[in-house]
N, C-alpha and C positions, 0 to 999 in steps of 0.2 A: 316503639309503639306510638301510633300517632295520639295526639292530643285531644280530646272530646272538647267541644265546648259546655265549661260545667263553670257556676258562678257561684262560689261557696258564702256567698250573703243566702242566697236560693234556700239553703240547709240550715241556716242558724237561725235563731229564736227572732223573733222581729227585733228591733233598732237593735241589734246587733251587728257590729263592724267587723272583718276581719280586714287586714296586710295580705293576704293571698289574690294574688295577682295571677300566677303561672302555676296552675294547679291542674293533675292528671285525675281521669277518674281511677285510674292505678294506682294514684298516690291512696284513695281514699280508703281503696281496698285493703294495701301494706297496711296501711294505719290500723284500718278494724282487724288486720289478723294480727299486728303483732300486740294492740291492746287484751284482743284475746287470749294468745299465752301469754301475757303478764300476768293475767287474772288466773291462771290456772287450768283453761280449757282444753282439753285433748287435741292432737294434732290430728287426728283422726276428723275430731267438727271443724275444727280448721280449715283442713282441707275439701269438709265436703261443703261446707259454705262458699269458699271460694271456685266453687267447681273444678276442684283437681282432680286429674284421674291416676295421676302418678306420685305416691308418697313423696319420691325425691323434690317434689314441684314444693310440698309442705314443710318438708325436714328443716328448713334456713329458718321458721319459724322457733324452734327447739332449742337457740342457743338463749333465750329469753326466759323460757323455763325454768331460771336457780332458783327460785323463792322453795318450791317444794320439795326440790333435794336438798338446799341449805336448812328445810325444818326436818326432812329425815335426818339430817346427819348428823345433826345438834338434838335430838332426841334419843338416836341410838346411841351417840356418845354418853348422854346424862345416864343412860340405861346402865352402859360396860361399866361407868364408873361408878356409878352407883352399888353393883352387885361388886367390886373389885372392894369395894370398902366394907364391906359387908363378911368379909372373907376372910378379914385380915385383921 
């Protein structure tokens, strides 16, 4: 992908400095989707923000996603053992 010309001082707050020298507007992109599934976002807004027409283009976002099946999985657990104490 060729390289736009993009100056990421342009985008920060005034007297703000950044070390980015060799920066894509590709780069900017990755950045905002994979902040967005950190946060929790559907890959579904993911991809239609980024204008994907093809799930598969969104999917490499997904592997970012553990925060909300490590809290399903830690809450059905408290769940099983909770009623398993309750039994016995």
């Amino acid at each position: 992908m060729p390289r736009a010309e993009c100056d990421p001082n342009a985008v920060l707050p005034q007297g703000s400095r950044t070390m980015l020298t060799d920066i894509r507007v590709h780069d900017l992109r990755r950045t905002l989707a994979s902040w967005q599934a950190k946060q929790g976002t559907s890959l579904a807004i993911i991809g239609k923000g980024l204008g994907h027409s093809d799930w598969r283009s969104t999917a490499l976002y997904s592997r970012l996603q553990n925060a909300s099946v490590r809290q399903s999985v830690t809450q059905v657990t408290r769940a099983m053992l909770a009623a398993a104490n309750k039994e016995f």
